[in-house]
N, C-alpha and C positions, 0 to 999 in steps of 0.2 A: 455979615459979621456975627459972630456968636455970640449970644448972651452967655455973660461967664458968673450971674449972680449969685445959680448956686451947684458952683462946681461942685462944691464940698459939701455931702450931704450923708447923715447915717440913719440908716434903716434899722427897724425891727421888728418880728414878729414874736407873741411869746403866746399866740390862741391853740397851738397843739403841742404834741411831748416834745417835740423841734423847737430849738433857738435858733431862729434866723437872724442872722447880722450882717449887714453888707454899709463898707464905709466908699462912696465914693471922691475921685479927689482929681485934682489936675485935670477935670474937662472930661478927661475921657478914659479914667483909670479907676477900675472895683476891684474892693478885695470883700471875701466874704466868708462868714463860715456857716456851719451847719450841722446842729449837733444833737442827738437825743436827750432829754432829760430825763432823768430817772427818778426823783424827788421835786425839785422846784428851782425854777428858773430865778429865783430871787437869790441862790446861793452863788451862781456865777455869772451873772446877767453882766454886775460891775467889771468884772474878770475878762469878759470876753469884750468887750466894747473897748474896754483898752488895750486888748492886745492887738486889737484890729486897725484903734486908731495908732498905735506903735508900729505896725505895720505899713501905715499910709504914713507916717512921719508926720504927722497930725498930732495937734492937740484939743482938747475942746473946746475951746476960744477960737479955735479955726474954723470950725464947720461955718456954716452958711443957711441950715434947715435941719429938720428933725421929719423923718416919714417914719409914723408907725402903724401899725395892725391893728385895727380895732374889733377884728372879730367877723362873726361869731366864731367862737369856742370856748375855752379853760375858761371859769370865772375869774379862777384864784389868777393863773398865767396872766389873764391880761391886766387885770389890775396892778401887779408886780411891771408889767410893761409900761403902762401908760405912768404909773408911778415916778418910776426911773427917769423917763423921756420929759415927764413936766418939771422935775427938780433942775435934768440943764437944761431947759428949756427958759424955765423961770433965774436960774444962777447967771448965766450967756447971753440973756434977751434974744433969742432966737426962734424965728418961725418956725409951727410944727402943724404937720397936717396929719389927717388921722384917713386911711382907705381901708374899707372892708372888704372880706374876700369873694363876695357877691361882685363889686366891680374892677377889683383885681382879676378875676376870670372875664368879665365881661371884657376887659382891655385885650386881654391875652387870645382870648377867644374872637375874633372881633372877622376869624376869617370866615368861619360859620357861620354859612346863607341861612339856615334854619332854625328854629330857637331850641333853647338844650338849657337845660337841670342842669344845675351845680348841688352836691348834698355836702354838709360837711356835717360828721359826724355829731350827736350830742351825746344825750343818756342814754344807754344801755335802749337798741333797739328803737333810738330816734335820731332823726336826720333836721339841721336843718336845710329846708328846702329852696332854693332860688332859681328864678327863670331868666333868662339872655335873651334879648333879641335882637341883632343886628350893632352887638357889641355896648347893646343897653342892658341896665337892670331892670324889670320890672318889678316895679316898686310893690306894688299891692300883690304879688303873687308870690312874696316870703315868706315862708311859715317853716313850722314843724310839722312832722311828718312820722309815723310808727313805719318802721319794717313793713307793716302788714297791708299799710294803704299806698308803700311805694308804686309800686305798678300802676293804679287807677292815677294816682296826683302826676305819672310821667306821661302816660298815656303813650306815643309812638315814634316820640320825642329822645333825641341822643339825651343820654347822660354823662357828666364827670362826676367822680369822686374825689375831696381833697384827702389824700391820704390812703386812699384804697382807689381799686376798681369794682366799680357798682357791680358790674359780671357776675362778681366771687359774689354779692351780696344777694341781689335781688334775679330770681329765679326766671329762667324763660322771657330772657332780656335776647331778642334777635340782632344780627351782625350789624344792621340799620340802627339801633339804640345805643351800642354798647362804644363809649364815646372815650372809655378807660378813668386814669389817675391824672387829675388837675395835675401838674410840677408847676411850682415856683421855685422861688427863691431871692433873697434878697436884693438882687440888681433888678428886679420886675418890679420891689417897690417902689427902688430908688427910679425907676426911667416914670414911671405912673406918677410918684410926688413931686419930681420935677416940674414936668409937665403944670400939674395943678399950681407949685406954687411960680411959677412964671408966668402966669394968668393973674398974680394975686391975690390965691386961695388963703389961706388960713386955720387954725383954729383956734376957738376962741378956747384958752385953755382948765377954765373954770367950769365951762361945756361938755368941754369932752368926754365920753364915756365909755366902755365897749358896746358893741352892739346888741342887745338885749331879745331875742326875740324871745325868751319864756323866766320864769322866774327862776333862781340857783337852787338848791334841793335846801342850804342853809335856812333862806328866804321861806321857802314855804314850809319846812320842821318849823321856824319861829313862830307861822301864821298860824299853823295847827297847832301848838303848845298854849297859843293866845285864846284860840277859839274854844279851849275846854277849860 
């Protein structure tokens, strides 16, 4: 028999120039969009979530769970996401779970015998860096990364790109490395938040954060303005 608890579930992602939105509903029916941003996802974030659940013939009192992105990427993006996601979260009483794209890849990737780099873009010439193994993240092997020490930190290891292909990127990458452009998209968040919240997952929503591996550039201008 099926568990049908959470048929109805919407997804978000808002960690690159991409709005990811996917509303699932009836068991086994997504609809989803996928859109560039050009300014900030805070101007139609609201916009498109209803037009999506207007699509599913959904209202928000309908759903069942909340799956969103926590990153890493956009400060500002995800903030404006997690924002959004905890107001009906906290208005609906509704469970919301948060997956990062370190093990959104690790689910997706999970056929890959050998372990492989996920980069996802940061600052100008920085990467952050994640390793896979057997459809795991490796926790302690997350960081940032320059352009310039990509090579040494991949070593002979496949790579993916979220949003590019490393190839174009990083120099004297052989057909053995070159692992291409992560794709998601919103029905990968919803099958991965499923999963988790029919286990019981949660979050706790006073918790929740994006995922932080370095400080915002906001963050550190503040520290140095303090420090003189």
């Amino acid at each position: 028999m099926t568990d049908s608890r959470f048929d109805n579930l919407l997804a978000l992602d808002t960690s690159t120039q991409r709005l990811v939105i996917a509303v699932a509903f009836g068991g086994d029916r997504t609809v989803k969009s996928d859109n560039r941003v050009e300014k900030t996802h805070g101007q139609i974030i609201i916009k498109k979530i209803d037009e999506l659940l207007e699509s599913a013939e959904l209202a928000t009192g309908d759903l069942d769970g909340l799956v969103v992105c926590v990153g890493p990427g956009s400060f500002t993006g995800l903030r404006i996401g997690l924002a959004a996601f905890k107001g009906i979260a906290v208005s609906h009483g509704l469970p919301m779970i948060g997956i990062d794209l370190f093990e959104l890849a690790a689910h997706k990737l999970s056929w890959e015998t050998s372990t492989v780099h996920l980069l996802v873009p940061s600052r100008r010439g920085e990467y952050y860096c994640g390793m896979i193994d057997n459809g795991e993240v490796i926790g302690d092997q997350t960081r940032v990364v320059t352009e310039d020490n990509l090579p040494e930190q991949i070593g002979h290891r496949r790579v993916y790109g979220v949003g590019f292909d490393p190839s174009n990127v990083i120099q004297g990458l052989s057909a053995r490395q070159e692992g291409g452009e992560f794709r998601y998209d919103g029905a990968d968040l919803i099958v991965l938040g499923r999963e988790k919240l029919l286990t019981g997952q949660k979050a706790e929503l006073a918790a929740l954060e994006p995922m932080y591996l370095q400080k915002s550039i906001a963050e550190t201008n503040f520290e140095r303005r303090n420090q003189k």
